[in-house]
N, C-alpha and C positions, 0 to 999 in steps of 0.2 A: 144247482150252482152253489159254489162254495166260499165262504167268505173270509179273509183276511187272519181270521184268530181260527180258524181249521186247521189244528194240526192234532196231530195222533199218533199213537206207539202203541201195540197189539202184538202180541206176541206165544209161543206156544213151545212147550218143551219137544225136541227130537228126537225122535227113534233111533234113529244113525247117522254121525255123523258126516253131513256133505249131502243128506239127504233132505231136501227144504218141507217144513208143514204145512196145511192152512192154517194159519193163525187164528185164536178164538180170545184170547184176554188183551182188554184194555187196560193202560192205564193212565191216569192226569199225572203230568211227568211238570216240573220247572224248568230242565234247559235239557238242549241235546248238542250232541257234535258227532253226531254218525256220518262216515265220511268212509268214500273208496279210496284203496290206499295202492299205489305201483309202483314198482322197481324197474327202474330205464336204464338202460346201457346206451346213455350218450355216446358215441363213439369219437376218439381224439383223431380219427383218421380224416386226412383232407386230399380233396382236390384240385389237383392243378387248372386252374381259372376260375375257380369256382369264387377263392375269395374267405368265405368261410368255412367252417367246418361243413362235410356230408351228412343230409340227414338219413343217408340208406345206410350207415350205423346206428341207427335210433331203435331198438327193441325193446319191448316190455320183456320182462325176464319170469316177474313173478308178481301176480297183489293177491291185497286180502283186504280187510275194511277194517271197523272199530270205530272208537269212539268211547265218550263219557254221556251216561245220562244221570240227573237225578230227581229225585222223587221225595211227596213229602208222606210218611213214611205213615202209613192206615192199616186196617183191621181187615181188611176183604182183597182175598188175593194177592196177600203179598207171600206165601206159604210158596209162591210160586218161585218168587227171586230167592228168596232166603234157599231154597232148595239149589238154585242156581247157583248159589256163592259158596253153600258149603259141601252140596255133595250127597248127601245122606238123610231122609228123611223118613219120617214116621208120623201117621197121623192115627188117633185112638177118639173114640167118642168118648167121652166122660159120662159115666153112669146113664143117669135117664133123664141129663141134661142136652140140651142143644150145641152145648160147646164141645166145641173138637180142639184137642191138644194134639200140636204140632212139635216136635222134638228134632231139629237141625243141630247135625253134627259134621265134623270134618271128614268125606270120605277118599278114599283112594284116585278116584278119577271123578273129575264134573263132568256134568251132563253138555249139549247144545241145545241152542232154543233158535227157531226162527222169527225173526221183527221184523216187524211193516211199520215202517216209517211213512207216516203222510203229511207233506207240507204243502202251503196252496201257491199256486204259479197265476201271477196275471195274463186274463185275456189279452191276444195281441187289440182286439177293437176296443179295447179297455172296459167292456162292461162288464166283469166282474172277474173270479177264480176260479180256475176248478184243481184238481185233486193231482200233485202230482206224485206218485206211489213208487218209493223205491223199497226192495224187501231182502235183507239180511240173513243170509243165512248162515247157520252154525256158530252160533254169537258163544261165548264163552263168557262167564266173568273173570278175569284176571284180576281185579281186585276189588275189592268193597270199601265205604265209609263210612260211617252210622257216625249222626253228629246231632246232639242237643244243647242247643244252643241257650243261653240267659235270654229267659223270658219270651219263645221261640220253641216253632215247629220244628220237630225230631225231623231229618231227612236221613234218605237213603240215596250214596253215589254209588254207579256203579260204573267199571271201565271193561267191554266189552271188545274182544276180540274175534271178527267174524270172517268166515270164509271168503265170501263173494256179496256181489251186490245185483239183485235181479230186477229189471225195468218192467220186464214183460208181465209178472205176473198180477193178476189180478187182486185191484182194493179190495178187503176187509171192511164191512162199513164197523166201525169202532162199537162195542159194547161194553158196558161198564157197571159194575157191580152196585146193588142197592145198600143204603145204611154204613156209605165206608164211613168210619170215624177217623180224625188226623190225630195222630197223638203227640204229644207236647210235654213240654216244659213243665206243666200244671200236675201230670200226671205221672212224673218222672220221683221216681227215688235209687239213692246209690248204698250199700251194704255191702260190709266186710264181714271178716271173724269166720268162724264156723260153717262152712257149706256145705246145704243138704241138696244134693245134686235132682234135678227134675226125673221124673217117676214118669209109665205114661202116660200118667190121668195128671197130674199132681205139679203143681208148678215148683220151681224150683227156691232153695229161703237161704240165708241167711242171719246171722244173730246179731249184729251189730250196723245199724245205720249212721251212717258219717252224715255228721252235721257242716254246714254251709258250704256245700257245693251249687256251685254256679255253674258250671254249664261242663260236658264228657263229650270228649270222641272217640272213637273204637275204629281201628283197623286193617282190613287183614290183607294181606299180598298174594295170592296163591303161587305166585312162581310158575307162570305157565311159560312153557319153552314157545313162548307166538313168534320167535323167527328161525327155529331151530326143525323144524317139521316138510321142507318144501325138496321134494324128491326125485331121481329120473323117471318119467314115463308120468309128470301127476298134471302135464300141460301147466304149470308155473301156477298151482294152487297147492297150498299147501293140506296135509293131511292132520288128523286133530293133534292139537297138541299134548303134550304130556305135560304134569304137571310134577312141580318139586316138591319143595316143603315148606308150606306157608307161613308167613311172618305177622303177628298177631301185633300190634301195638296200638297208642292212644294217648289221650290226653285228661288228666282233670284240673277245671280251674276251679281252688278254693281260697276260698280266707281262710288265715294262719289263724289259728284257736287255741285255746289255754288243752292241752289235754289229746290233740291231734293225734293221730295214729300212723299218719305218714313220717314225719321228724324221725319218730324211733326206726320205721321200716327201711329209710332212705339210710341212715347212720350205720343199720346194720347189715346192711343188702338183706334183709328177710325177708321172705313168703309172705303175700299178702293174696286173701282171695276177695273177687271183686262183684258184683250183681249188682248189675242197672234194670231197672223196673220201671215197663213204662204203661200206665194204666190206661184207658180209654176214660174220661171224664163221663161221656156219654152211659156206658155201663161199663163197670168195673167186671163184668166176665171176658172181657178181650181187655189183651195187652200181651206184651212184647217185650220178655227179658233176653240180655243177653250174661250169660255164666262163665267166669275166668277162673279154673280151678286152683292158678297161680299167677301173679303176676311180680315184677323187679320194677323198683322204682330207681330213676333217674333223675335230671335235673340237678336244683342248689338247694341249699336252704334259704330261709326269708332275710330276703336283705331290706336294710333299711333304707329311707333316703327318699327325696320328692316333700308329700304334704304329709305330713302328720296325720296318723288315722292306720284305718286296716289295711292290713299287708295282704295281698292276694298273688296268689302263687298259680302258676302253670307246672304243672307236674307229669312228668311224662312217663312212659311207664310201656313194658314188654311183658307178653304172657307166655308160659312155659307149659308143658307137659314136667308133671313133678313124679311122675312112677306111683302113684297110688291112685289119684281118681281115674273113674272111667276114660273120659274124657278131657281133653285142657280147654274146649270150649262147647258151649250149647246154645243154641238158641231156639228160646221157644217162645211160639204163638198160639196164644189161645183166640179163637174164634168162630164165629159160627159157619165159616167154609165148611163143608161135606166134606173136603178134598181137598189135596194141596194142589 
């Protein structure tokens, strides 16, 4: 029997799309809104005595599902998502060490993953819950958020676009990976200047560390065509989507400092590159950078005005492909997964 705070997200990459998996990976997730989604054709047509509209113009035309989940953002299996948001993945053991470097980049088309959603439904004789199991297929990520917040766990949103919703298929009892670490605030650094792009044993560096940042967010759009896919003969499900060109932007709050490096970059619209570092407190051989090989900064300058003291600014800011790096974005996980 299952109780009250039983819920669960499990979920597995797909071979082909519209084609559902058994799912094998868990994760502890903070909120969900996975939801079946249908297009109706009300019909305006009436009949005489009826009074109100007919509802034998009422047709589902076409659904699909989706939803936002998020996560607070760990060391073990998350090789998985991150693969899912951007595409392209590479995993390399490190010498004759236990850690495996993970190397996410943006690729031409995303993958599908299959999710099993489990929430618990009250017994009708009230003693107690059991399992009620709806299972997602061909989830997509359409967009990502990566947010570190002041003094606060790193999370990961993700907004998922999926084909269908299956009742029938059988629970997943939930599994979940040993030694995740949550990484944080604690373990977080931001760097400009000079970028030396991640190798693929070799994390990715930077030369210059910006002083007093409070809290960063990161991110990215994919531009998936999710209502542009739905075809004759596809029975009113849609077929994968395709994806455009994705839109990378974010945010940093800092204090206004003698010597700042945004001021000149914001004045001149200049090239700034960017590396967030996020360490694991627990061991410093896992963590989780993400690499901007250029970013444009937006926003104002610091205005004055309120209480007397430090000026703290919201800065927002877009990332470019610049025609020289490999990449305009990377992200890498170092951890002890075998596998992404």
């Amino acid at each position: 029997m299952s109780s009250a705070a039983d819920v669960a997200l499990t979920l597995k990459k797909e071979t082909t799309y519209g084609t559902p998996v058994t799912v094998d990976s868990s994760f502890e997730f903070l909120s969900e809104s996975l939801t079946f989604r249908k297009k109706v054709n009300d019909s305006a047509a009436y009949r005489y005595g009826a009074g109100i509209k007919s509802s034998a113009g009422r047709v589902v035309m076409s659904t699909d599902a989706g939803g936002d989940v998020k996560f607070e953002l760990g060391t073990k299996g998350f090789g998985k998502l991150w693969e899912a948001c951007l595409g392209s993945s590479v995993s390399t053991k490190d010498g004759a060490t236990t850690v495996y470097q993970q190397v996410h980049t943006i690729g031409g088309t995303l993958p599908s993953m299959t999710v099993q959603k489990i929430v618990p439904s009250l017994n009708t004789d009230g003693t107690g819950f059991s399992d009620a199991v709806f299972t997602f297929t061909s989830a997509m990520v359409s967009k990502w958020t990566l947010e570190v917040p002041n003094a606060g766990v790193a999370t990961l949103g993700l907004t998922l676009d999926a084909r269908d919703v299956l009742t029938a298929t059988a629970k997943v009892t939930p599994s979940y990976p040993a030694a995740n670490h949550v990484l944080h605030f604690g373990g977080a650094c931001l760097f400009t200047g000079a970028l030396t792009p991640p190798t693929a044993t070799a994390a990715a560096s930077a030369t210059s560390p910006v002083a007093n940042v409070k809290a960063v967010t990161i991110e990215c759009d994919n531009a998936l065509a999710t209502d542009k896919t739905y075809y004759f003969c596809g029975g009113g499900k849609k077929s994968k989507p395709w994806k455009g060109v994705p839109k990378i932007t974010g945010k940093m709050t800092v204090e206004f400092i003698t010597g700042s490096p945004f001021t000149t970059a914001f004045l001149a619209d200049s090239a700034m590159t960017l590396l967030l570092t996020l360490s694991a407190t627990e061991n410093a051989d896992e963590k989780v950078q993400v690499a901007l090989s250029e970013i444009r900064l937006g926003g104002d300058l610091p205005q004055a005005g309120g209480s007397p003291g430090v000026i703290e600014m919201t800065i927002p800011f877009e990332a470019y492909a610049n025609g020289v790096a490999a990449q305009s974005l990377w992200i890498v996980n170092r951890t002890f997964d075998s596998s992404i």
